[in-house]
PATI-411213 format. One record per residue (C-alpha): x, y, z; chain; residue in one letter; residue number from 1. Coordinates in Angstrom, 2 decimals. Each point is the difference from the previous one (the first is absolute). Layout:
BEGIN
{nuro {X Y Z} A A NUM}
...
This chain:
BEGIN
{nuro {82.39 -215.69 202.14} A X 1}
{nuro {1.25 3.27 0.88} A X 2}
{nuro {-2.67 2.08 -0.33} A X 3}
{nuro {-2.96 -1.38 1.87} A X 4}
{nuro {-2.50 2.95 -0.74} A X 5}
{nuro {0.84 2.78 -2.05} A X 6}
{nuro {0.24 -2.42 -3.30} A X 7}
{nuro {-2.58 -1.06 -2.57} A X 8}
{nuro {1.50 -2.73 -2.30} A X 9}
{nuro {-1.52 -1.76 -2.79} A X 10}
{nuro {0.55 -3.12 -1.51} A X 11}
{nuro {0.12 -0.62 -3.43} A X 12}
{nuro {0.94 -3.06 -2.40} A X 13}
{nuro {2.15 0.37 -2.77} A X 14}
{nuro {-1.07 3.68 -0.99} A X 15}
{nuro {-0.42 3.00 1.90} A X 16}
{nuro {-0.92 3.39 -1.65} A X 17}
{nuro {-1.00 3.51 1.49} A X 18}
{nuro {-1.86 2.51 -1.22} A X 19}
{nuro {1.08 3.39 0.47} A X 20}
{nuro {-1.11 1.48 4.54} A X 21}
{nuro {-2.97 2.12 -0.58} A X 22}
{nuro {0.05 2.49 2.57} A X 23}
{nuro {-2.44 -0.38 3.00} A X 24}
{nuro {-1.26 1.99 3.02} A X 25}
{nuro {2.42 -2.33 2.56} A X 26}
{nuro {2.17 -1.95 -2.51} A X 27}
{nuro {-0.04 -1.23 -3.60} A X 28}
{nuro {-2.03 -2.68 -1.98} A X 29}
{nuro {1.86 -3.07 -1.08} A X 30}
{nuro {-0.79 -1.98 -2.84} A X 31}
{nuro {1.33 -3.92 -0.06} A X 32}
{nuro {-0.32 -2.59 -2.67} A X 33}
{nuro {0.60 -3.58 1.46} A X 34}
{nuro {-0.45 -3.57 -1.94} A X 35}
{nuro {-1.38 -2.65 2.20} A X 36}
{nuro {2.52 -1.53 3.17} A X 37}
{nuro {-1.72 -3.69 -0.65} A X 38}
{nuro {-0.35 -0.86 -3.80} A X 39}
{nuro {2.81 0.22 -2.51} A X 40}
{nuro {-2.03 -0.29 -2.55} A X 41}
{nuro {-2.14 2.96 0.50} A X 42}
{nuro {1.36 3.01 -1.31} A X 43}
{nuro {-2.74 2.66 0.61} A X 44}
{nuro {0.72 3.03 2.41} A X 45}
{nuro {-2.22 0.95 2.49} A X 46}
{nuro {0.76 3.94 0.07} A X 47}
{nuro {-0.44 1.36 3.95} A X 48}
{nuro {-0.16 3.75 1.18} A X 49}
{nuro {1.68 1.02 2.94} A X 50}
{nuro {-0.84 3.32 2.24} A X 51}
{nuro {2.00 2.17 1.95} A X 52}
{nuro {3.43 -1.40 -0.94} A X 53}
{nuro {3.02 3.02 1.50} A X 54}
{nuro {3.04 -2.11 -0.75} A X 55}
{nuro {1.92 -3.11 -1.18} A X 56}
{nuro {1.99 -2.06 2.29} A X 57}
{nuro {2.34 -3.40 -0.96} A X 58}
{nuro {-1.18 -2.46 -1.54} A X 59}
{nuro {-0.78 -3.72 2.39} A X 60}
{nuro {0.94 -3.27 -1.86} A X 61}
{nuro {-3.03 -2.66 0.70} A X 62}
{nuro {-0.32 -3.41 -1.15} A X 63}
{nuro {-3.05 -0.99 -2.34} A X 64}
{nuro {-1.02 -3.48 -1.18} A X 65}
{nuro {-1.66 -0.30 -3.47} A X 66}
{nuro {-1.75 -3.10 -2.26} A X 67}
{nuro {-0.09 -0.44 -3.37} A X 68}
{nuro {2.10 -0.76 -3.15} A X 69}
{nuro {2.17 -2.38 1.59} A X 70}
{nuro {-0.91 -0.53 3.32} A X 71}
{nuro {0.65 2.07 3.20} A X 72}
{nuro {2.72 2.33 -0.05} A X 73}
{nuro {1.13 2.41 2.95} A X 74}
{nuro {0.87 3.48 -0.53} A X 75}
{nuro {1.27 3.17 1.98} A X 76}
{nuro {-1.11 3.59 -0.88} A X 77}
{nuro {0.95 2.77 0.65} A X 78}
{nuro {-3.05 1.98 2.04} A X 79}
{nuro {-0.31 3.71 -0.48} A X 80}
{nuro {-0.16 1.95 3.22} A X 81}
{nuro {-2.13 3.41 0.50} A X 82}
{nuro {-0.70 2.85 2.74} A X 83}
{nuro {-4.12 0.22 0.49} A X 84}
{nuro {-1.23 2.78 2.02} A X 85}
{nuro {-3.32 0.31 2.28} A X 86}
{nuro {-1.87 -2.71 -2.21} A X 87}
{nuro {0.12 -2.55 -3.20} A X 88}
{nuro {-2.56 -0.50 -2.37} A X 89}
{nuro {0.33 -2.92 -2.17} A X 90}
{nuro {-1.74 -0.69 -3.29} A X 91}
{nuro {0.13 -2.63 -2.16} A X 92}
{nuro {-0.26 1.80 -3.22} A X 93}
{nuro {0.16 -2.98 -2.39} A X 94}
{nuro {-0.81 -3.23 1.21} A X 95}
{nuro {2.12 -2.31 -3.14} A X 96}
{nuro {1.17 -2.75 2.65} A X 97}
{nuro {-3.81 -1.02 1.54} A X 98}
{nuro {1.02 1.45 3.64} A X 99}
{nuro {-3.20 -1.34 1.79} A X 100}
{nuro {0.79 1.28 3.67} A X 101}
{nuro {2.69 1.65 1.91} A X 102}
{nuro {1.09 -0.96 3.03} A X 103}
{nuro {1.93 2.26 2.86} A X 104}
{nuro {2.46 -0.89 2.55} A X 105}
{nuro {2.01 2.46 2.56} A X 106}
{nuro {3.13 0.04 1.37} A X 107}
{nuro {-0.08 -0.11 4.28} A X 108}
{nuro {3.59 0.16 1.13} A X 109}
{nuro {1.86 -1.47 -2.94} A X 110}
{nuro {-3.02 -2.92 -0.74} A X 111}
{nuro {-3.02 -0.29 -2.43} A X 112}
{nuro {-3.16 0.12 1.61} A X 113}
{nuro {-3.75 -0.39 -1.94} A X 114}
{nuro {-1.23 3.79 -0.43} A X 115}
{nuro {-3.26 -0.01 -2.39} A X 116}
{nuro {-0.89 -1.92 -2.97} A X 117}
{nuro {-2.72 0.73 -2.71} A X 118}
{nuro {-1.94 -2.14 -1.87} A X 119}
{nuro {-1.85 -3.10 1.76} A X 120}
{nuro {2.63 -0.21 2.48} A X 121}
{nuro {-1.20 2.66 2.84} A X 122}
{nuro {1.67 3.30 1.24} A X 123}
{nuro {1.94 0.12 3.28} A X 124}
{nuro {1.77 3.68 -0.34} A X 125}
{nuro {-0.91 3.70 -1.12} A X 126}
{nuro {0.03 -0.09 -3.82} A X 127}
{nuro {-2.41 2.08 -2.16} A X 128}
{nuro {-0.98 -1.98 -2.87} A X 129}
{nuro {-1.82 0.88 -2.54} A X 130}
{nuro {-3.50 -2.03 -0.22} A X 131}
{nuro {0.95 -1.53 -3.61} A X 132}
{nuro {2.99 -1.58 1.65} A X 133}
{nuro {-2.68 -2.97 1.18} A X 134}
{nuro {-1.00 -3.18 -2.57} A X 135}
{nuro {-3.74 1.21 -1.36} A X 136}
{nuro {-1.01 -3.08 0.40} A X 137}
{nuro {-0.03 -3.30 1.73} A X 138}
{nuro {2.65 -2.81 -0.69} A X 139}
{nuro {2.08 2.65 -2.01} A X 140}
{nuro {3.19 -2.23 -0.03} A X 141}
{nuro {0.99 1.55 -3.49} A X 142}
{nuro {-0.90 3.27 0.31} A X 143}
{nuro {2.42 2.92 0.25} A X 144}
{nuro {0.34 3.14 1.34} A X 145}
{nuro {-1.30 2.90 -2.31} A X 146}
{nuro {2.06 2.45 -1.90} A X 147}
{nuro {0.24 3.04 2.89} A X 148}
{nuro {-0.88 -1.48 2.86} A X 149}
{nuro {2.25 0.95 2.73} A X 150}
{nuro {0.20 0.06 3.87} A X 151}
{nuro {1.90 3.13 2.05} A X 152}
{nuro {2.30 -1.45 3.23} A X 153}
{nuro {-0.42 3.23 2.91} A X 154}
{nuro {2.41 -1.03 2.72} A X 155}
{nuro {3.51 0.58 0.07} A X 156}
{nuro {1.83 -3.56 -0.38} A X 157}
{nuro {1.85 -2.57 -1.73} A X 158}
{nuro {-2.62 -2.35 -2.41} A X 159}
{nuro {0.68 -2.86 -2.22} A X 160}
{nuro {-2.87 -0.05 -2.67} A X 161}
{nuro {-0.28 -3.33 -1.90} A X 162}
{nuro {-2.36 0.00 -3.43} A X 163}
{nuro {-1.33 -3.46 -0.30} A X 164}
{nuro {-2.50 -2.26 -2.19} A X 165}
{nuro {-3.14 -1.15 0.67} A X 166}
{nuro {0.46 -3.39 -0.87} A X 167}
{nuro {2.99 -1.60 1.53} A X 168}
{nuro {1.39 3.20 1.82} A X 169}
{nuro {2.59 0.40 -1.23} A X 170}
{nuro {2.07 3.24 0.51} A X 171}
{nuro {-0.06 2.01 -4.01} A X 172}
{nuro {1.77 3.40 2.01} A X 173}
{nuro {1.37 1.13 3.21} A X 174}
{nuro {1.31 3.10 1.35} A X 175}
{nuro {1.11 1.86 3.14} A X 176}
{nuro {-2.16 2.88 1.15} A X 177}
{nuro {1.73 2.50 2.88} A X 178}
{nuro {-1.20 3.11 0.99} A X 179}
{nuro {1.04 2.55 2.23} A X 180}
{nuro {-2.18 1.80 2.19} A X 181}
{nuro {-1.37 3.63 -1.49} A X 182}
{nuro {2.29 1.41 2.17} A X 183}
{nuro {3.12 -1.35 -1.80} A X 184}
{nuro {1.41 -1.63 3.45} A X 185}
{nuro {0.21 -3.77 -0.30} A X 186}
{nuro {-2.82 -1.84 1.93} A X 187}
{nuro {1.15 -3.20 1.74} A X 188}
{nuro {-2.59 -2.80 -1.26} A X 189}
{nuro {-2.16 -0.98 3.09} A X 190}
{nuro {-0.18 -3.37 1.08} A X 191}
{nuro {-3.63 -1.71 0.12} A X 192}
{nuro {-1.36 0.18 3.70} A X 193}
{nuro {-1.02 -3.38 1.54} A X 194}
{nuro {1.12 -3.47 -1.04} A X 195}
{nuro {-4.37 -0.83 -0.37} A X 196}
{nuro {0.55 2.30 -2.64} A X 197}
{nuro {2.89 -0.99 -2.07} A X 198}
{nuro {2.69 -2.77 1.30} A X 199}
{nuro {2.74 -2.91 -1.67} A X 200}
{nuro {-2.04 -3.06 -0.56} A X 201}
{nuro {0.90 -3.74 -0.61} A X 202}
{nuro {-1.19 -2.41 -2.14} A X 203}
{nuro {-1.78 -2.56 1.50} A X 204}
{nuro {1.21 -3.09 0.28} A X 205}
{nuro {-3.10 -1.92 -0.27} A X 206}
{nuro {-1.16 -2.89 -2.72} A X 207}
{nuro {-3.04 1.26 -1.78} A X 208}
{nuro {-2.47 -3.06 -0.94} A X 209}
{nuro {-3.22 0.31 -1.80} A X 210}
{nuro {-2.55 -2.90 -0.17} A X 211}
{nuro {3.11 -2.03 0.49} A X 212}
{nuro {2.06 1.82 -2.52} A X 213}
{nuro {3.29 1.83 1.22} A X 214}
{nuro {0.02 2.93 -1.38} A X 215}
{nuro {3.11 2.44 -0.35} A X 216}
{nuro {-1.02 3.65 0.79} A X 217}
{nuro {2.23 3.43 0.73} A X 218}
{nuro {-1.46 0.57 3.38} A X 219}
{nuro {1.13 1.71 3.30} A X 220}
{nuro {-0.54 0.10 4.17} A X 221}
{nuro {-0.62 2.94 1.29} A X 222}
{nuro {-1.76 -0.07 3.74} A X 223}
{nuro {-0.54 -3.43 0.27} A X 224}
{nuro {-1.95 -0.01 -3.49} A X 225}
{nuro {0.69 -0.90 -3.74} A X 226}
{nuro {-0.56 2.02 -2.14} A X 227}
{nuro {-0.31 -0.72 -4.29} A X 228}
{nuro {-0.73 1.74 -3.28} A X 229}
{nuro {-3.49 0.55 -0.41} A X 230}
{nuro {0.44 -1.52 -3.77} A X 231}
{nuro {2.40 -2.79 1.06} A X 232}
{nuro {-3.02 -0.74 1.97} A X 233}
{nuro {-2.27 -0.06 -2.83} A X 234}
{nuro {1.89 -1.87 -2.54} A X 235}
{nuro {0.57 -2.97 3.14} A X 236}
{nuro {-3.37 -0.16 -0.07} A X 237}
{nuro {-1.33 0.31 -3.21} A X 238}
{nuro {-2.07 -2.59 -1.22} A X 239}
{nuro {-1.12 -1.17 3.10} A X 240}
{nuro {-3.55 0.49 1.67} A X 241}
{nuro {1.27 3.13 1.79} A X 242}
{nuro {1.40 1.53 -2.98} A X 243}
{nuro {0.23 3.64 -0.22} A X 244}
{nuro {0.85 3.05 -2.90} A X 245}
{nuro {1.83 2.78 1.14} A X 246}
{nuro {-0.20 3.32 -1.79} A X 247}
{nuro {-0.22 3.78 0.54} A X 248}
{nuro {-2.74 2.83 0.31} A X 249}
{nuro {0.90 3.08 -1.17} A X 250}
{nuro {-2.61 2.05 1.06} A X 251}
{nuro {0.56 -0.93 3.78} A X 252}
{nuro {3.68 -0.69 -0.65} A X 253}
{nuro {-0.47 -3.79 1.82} A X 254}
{nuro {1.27 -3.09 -0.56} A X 255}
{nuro {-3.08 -2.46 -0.97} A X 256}
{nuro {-0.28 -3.33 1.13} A X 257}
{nuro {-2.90 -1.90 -1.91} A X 258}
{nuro {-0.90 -3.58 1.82} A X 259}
{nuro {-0.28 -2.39 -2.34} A X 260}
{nuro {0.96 0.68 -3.20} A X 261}
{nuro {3.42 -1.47 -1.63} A X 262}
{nuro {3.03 2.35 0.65} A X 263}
{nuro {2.06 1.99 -2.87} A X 264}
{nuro {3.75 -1.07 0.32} A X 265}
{nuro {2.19 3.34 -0.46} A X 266}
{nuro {3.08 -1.73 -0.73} A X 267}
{nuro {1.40 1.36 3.15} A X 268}
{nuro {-1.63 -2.55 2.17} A X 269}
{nuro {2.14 -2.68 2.33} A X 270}
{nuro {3.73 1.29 -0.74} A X 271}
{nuro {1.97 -1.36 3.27} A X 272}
{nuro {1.73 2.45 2.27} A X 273}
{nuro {3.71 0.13 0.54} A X 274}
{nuro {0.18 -1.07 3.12} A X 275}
{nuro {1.60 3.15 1.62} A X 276}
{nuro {-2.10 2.00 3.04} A X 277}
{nuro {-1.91 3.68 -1.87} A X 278}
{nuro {-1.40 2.96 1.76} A X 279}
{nuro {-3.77 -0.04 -0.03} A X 280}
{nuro {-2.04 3.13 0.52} A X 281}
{nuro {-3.52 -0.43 1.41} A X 282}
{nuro {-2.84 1.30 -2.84} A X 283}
{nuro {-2.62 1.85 2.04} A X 284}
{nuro {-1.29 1.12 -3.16} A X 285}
{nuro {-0.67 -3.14 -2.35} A X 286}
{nuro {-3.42 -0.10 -1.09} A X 287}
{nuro {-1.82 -3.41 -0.26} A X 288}
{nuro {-3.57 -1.06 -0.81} A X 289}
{nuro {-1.12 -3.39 -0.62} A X 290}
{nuro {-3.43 -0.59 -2.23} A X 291}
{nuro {-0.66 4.10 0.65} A X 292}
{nuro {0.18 -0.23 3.62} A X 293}
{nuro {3.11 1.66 1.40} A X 294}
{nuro {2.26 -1.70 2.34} A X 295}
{nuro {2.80 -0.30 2.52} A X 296}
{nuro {3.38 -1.67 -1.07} A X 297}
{nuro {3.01 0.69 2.43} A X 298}
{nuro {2.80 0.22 -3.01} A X 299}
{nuro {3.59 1.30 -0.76} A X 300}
{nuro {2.14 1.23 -2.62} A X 301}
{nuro {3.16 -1.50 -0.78} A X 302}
{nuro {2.32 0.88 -3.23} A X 303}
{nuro {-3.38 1.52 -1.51} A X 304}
{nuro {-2.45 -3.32 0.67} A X 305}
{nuro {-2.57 -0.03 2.70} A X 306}
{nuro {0.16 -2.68 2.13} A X 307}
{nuro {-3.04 -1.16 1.85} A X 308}
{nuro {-0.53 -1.96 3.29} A X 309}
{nuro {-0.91 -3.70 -0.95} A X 310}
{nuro {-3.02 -0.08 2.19} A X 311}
{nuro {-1.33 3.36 -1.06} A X 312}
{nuro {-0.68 -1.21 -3.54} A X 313}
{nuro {-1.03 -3.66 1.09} A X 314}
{nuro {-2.73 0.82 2.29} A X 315}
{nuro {-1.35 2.54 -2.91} A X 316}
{nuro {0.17 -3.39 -2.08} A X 317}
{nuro {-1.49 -2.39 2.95} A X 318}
{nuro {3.06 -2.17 -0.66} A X 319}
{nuro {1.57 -2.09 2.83} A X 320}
{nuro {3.33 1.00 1.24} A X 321}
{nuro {1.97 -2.77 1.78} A X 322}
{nuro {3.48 0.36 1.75} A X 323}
{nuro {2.11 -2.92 1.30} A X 324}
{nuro {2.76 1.63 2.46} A X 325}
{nuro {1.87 -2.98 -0.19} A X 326}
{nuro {0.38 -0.36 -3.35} A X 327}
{nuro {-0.29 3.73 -0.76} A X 328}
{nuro {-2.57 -1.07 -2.52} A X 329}
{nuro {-2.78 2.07 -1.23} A X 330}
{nuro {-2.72 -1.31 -1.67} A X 331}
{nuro {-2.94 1.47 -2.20} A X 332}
{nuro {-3.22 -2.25 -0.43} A X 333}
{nuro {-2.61 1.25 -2.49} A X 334}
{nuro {-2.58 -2.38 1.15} A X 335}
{nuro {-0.30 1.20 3.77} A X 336}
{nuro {-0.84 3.12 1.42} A X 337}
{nuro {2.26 2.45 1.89} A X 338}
{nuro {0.25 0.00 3.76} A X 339}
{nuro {0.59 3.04 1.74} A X 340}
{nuro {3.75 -0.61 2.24} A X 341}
């Protein structure tokens, strides 16, 4: 890509209009009409708003996969490419397409890194969003982001901004966010300090069995320790005497964990990695609680999921935690209780 900051590009399937630049104190306000990246057979527009815009670059070609009609089909758009100056405000003016989260990545020296995510899936980097951005309710898997709800990105840098569903995740918009600093000089993106806090990541190579059950999970080693989505976790184990529902508090903006009663699948749950190693950015911020009480899970985000550290969530659970080195087995029994390492 030859512009690295500097650009804001948008991706769009199959139609693209703009409405006429408004004039604004640093730039110009965008509007974009875009049908949904996944589904075919939706043919609503979500309609987004776009501050601060000073110019148009070249367009970026990007691949997109879509479902529907007659299967999966493959196709490469075009992406629009704008100047942003100081700051971006985004706002989802009409929501047609059910856009239930958005997720943000940034580019460190030519790769994607996790940046901030809204939603039940935590906040890593400086984004202002706006408090109706959050599900009102607990075990919103449907719900979607309300006409005008918006967030504002305040450093300069290059940002990949993904518009996803609640219910499976998958992506229903994306677009490039760059800005330059208020200054107008280009601002090198900076890389994250410390490898505690973000760092590449494996997956782990370990057989996952539960009450004598393999099961198949997307999980990854990082320190020494697994860690696994909170709801792959969930659906393992629902239906067994440790069961648990997972949901979401707006009020306190925490994810819920309720012992005992029978999870909600999102439709999202137990989709299988691909194998290859991702960057993984440490979530200081995640906010847990477990039957009201708050607690401590060490967790990550990778691609716009937290990932949580196996033992974390089993000792909250009092489930045993077994691990054969020799057979790089690890094994989950519901009827014992957890022992500390």
């Amino acid at each position: 890509m030859k512009k690295r900051v500097l650009t804001l590009t948008l991706a769009l399937v199959m139609c693209l209009t703009f409405a006429p630049l408004t004039a604004t104190a640093a730039g110009e306000t965008v509007t974009l009409n875009m049908e949904s990246l996944t589904y075919l057979q939706n043919q609503e527009f979500s309609v987004f708003e776009i501050t601060n815009v000073t110019e148009e670059g070249e367009p970026i070609p990007e691949n997109f996969v879509r479902y529907g009609g007659e299967g999966v089909t493959e196709e490469v758009f075009q992406l629009p490419v704008y100047l942003t100056a100081g700051s971006a405000t985004i706002k989802i003016k009409e929501n047609r397409t059910m856009i239930g989260h958005f997720y943000i990545s940034i580019n460190v020296d030519g790769e994607w890194e996790d940046y901030a995510s809204s939603g039940i899936f935590g906040d890593v980097g400086e984004v202002q969003w706006d408090e109706n951005m959050f599900p009102p309710e607990q075990g919103s898997s449907m719900w979607s982001v309300p006409d005008g709800a918006g967030f504002t990105l305040t450093q300069p840098g290059y940002y990949r901004i993904l518009g996803r569903d609640n219910s499976m995740g998958d992506t229903m918009s994306a677009f490039f966010v760059s800005i330059e600093s208020s200054a107008g000089e280009s601002s090198p993106v900076t890389p994250a300090p410390p490898s505690a806090t973000r760092q590449t990541v494996n997956p782990t190579a370990s057989t996952v069995i539960i009450n004598g059950e393999v099961t198949p999970f997307e999980a990854y080693l990082i320190g020494g320790n697994n860690y696994f989505k909170l709801r792959d976790l969930a659906y393992a184990l629902n239906g067994t005497n440790k069961q648990f529902e997972v949901g979401y508090d707006n009020a306190t903006r925490a994810i819920t964990l309720t012992s005992g009663e029978s999870y909600t699948p999102d439709g999202g749950e137990m989709r299988q990695g691909d194998g290859s190693a991702k960057s993984a950015t440490l979530n200081a911020t995640i906010n847990i609680s477990k039957d009201g009480s708050p607690v401590e899970i060490t967790a990550y985000m990778i691609e716009g999921n937290n990932f949580m550290r196996l033992r974390d969530v089993m000792q909250l659970l009092d489930i045993f935690v077994g691990y054969d080195p020799a057979t790089r087995n690890i094994t989950l029994d519901t009827s014992r209780s957890y022992v500390e390492e």
